[in-house]
Structure formats: C-alpha cells, structure tokens
N, C-alpha and C positions, 0 to 999 in steps of 0.2 A: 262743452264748448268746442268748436272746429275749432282748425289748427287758424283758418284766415282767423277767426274772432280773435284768436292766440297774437297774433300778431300784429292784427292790428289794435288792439290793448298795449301790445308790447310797444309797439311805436306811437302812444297816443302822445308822449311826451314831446319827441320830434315833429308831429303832424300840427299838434298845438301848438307849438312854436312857428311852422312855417305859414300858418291861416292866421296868427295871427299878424304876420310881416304882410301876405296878402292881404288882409283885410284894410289894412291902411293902405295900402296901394289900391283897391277895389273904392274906396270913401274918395280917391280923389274924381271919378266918376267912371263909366265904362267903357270910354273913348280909349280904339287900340292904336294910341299915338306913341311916338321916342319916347316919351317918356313913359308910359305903361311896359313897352319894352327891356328898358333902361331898370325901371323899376322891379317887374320880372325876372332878370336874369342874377341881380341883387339879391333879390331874395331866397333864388335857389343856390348863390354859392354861401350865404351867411346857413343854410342849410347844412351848409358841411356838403354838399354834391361835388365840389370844385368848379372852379372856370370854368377847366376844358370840356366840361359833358353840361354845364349850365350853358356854355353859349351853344353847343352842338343842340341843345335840345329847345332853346331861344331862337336861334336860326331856322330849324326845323318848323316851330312854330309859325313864324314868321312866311315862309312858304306858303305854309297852310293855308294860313289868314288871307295873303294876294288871290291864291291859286281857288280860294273857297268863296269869297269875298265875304269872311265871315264879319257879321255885324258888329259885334261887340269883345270888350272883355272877356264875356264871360261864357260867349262862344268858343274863344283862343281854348279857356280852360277846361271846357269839355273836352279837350282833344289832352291834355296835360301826361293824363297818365298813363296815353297808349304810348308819347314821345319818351316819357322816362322807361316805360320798360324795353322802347327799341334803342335803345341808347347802353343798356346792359349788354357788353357782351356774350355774345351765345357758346355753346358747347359745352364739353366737359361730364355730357350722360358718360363716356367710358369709365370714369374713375369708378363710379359706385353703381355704377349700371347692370350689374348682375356677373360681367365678361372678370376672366383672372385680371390679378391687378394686384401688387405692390404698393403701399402708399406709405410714404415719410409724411409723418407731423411736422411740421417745421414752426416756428413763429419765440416771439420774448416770453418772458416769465409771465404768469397768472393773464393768461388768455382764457386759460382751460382745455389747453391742449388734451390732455392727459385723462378730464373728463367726454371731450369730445371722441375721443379713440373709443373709450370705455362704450358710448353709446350707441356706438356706429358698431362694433363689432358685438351687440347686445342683438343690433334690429337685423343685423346679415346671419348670426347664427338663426335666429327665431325664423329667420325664411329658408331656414337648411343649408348655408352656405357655409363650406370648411373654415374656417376662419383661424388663425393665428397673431397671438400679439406678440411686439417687441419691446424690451424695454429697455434702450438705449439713451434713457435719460438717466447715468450711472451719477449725477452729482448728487440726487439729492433722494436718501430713503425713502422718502417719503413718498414721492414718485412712482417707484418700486413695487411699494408698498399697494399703493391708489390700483395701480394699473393690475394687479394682482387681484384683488377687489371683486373690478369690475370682471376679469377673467372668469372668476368664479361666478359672478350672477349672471356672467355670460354663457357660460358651461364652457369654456374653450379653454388651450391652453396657452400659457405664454412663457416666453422665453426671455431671462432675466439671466444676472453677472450681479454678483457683487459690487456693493459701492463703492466707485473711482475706476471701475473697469472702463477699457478703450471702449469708446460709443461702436466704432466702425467695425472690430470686433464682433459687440453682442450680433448688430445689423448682421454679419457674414453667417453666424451660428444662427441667426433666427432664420436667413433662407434655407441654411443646410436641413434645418429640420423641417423647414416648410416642402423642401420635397418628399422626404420620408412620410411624411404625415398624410402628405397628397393635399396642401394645403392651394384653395383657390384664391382665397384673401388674406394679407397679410398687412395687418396695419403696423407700423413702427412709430413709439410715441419718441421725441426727441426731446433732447433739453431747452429749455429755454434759454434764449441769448443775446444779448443786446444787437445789434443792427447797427450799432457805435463801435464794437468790438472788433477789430479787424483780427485778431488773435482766432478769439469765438466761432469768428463765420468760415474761415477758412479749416477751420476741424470741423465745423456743418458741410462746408463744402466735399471736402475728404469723407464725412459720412455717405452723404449720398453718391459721389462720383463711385464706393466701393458697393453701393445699391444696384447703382445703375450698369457696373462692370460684372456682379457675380447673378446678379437676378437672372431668370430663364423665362419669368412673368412681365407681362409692360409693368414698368415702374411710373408712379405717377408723382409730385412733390406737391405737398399741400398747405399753402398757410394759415396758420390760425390766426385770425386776430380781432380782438376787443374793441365793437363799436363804440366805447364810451371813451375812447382815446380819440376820436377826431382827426383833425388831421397829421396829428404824430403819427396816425395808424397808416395814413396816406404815406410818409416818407420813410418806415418800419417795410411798406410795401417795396417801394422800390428798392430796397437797398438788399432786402429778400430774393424778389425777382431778378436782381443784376447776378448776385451772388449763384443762383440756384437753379434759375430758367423755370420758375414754378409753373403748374399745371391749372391751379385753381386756387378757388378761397374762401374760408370756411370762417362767418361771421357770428360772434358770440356776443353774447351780453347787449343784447339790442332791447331789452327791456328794460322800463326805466332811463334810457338816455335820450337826449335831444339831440342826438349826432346820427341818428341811423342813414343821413346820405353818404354816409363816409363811404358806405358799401360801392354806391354806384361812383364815387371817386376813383376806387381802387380799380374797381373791374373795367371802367373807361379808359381810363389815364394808359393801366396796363395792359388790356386787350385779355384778362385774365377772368374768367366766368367763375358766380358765386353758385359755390356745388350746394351749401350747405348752410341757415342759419339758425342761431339759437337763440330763443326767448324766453329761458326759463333756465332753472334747475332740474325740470321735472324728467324722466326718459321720453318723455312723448315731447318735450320742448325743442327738439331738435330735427327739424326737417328738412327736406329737398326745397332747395331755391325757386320762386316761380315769380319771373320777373314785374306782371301783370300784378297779382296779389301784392307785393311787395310793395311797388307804386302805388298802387291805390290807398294802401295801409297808412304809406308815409304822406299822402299828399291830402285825402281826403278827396270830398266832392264840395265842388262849388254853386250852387244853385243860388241864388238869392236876391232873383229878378222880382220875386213877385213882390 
C-alpha cells in the first residue's frame, strides 16, 4: 500500500464525516447561492479546519466561482482541494531536509513525541546521516528508556542523565558531544507539559533559549501534536508557539480520528508548516507533509452529477 493509500485510510474517518455534512448540503440542490456558501464554510469548520482557514478557503472559492462563472456546486468542488492545500502554510524543507539542524521535540504528554524522535532518527541514519539523540525528558524512566530503544534500532547514539536530571543540562551535554562526534542531526526528545502550566513552559522555555544560545547548528523547535485532540490541539498550539516561536509541526495519530482538519487549523491560524504526519504505528507510518495528498485524503472527491 502507498503511503497516499496510508492516509487516506487513515483519514477515512474525518473525510466520512465531512461527505457526509456535504452530502446534505449537496441534496438541497446545486444552486451556488448564500446559502450553499453559508452551508459550505459550516461544514468545513465542524471539520475541525477552524473559521479562520474555512472562510479563507470559502472566500477563495467564492472568487473562483465569479471569476470562472462556474455553473454549479459541484463545479465550486472540483476546485475544493487545490484551495485547502494552498491554504496550508508552506516551508519548513530546512528542518529535516538533509542541511545540519538541531531540533527540540516539544508538545504535552502521549503525543508520541518520543516515538516520533525514535523514527525520524531511524529514517536519517538509514540515509547515512550522523545522527544523535537527546534525552531531556529526565521526568519519567520510561522515556529514557523508549528513546534508548529506538537509539539502538537506530544504530546511533544517545545522550541521556539520570532521572530528575536538569532538562537544559542533558540538552548543553548533548551538543557538546554532538560536536565531538561530528554529529549533523540532533534530535532532542523533551518532556511533555501542559500548555496550562506556566511553571512547565517557562523551564521548556529555559530549555530551548539554552539550545538556541550553545548550538553552533540552526536550531529548529518542533511540536508534536495529537490529531485526535481537536481543537484543544488548536489552543495546545498557540500557547506553544507564544512560549517558543516554533518552527513547525508534527501531526500524529491521524488514523482513526475525525478531526484530521485540526492540522490545517494549526498551520493556518499560525503561519506554522506541517513538516511531518503520522498514521500509524508502523516505522513507515511517518512521512513528509504534502499539502495536495493531504487535502484530497481529507476531503475526498465529489462527482455525483450523473
């Protein structure tokens, strides 16, 4: 199975949900009047997409439809998923684009940060690239433990403290040895932390500002986080991105949920490109973002004139 079949499996739950909000909007008949609009733009924020990238991509339509004098419904919709994927913010090839690079895990508990580090620095050693892990989530053994793991089916090595050891600490010893080593990638997994915690985020804060001050490689900040959180994941983001100035974001657990527009919420709202998402458990479940695929996965095709 390709990775698109992968995905779009993995979003059949969300894509079913949103065809079928369409599909009662398409029964009232094909006329692209207010209220087809109205109805429209409804249905892509009960998608979990949010407002602000549902009316951007409503508007956008809307253009189309004058500018084209496109006939029907279901004209608007052939055009649906070119609008949702130009609606995703772009960039962010640097972080995992082959070039040196630092990268902090950041995001709350049971994202899967800590699996996502493991499979990212799984698929960069196998392309020959030096790689080093951190392991800066000193709260909890287990962690520790995970991230060790993966090191080893990674063939790489990683740099770990003792549990309850300073996070910003391990982080300073994992670049020291990252030059010795001649390391070009350096993924650093962190702890998970509420985004409620103001205590939490300002010792996340002090981690990275000590990334960002001893690193000699671009430092990049990356958050994880759980489509099946909705739009908690939405306000998890922002309070992330205020905290941390993040770089990108790294979308897990899109299989199985009917919220995978959360994604294009986050990366809208914050102008913050999705590097990376996950649809699986499997090591191959983890791929490069492509905004196109994505869309189409989530939205489906609409045909059903004849």
């Amino acid at each position: 199975m390709g990775f698109f079949e992968r995905i779009s499996q993995g979003l059949a739950r969300s894509r079913d949900r949103f065809k079928e909000q369409m599909n009662v909007l398409l029964d009232r008949g094909p006329d692209v009047d207010d209220d087809f609009w109205d109805g429209l733009e409804e249905t892509l924020i009960l998608a979990d997409i949010g407002a602000p990238a549902a009316g951007e991509i409503v508007e956008g339509l809307r253009d189309a439809a004058t500018r084209r004098a496109l006939p029907d419904a279901y004209a608007v919709l052939d055009l649906l998923n070119a609008q949702i994927a130009a609606t995703f913010a772009e960039g962010g090839q640097e972080v995992f684009g082959g070039g040196p690079a630092v990268v902090l895990f950041v995001g709350i508990n049971g994202t899967g940060k800590t699996t996502t580090v493991g499979k990212i620095a799984k698929e960069a050693a196998d392309a020959g690239r030096a790689v080093l892990l951190g392991s800066a989530d000193t709260f909890r053994a287990a962690a520790i433990e995970q991230l060790e793991a993966w090191a080893r089916r990674a063939g790489v090595e990683v740099v770990t403290r003792e549990r309850g050891s300073d996070p910003a600490s391990v982080c300073f010893d994992t670049l020291e040895r990252a030059e010795e080593a001649g390391a070009d990638l350096v993924l650093i997994d962190t702890a998970g932390r509420l985004h409620t915690s103001a205590d939490l985020m300002r010792e996340l804060e002090k981690v990275v500002g000590v990334v960002r001050k001893r690193a000699t490689l671009p430092v990049y900040t990356v958050l994880v986080t759980d489509a099946t959180t909705g739009q908690n994941g939405m306000q998890q983001a922002r309070e992330f991105d205020r905290a941390l100035d993040l770089d990108g974001v790294i979308v897990t657990k899109l299989d199985g949920t009917a919220k995978g527009g959360i994604a294009l919420a986050v990366s809208h709202e914050l102008g913050l490109p999705i590097l990376k998402i996950g649809v699986g458990e499997g090591l191959d479940d983890l791929k490069d973002f492509d905004a196109h695929d994505f869309a189409r996965a989530l939205v489906g095709e609409f045909d059903e004139r004849e």
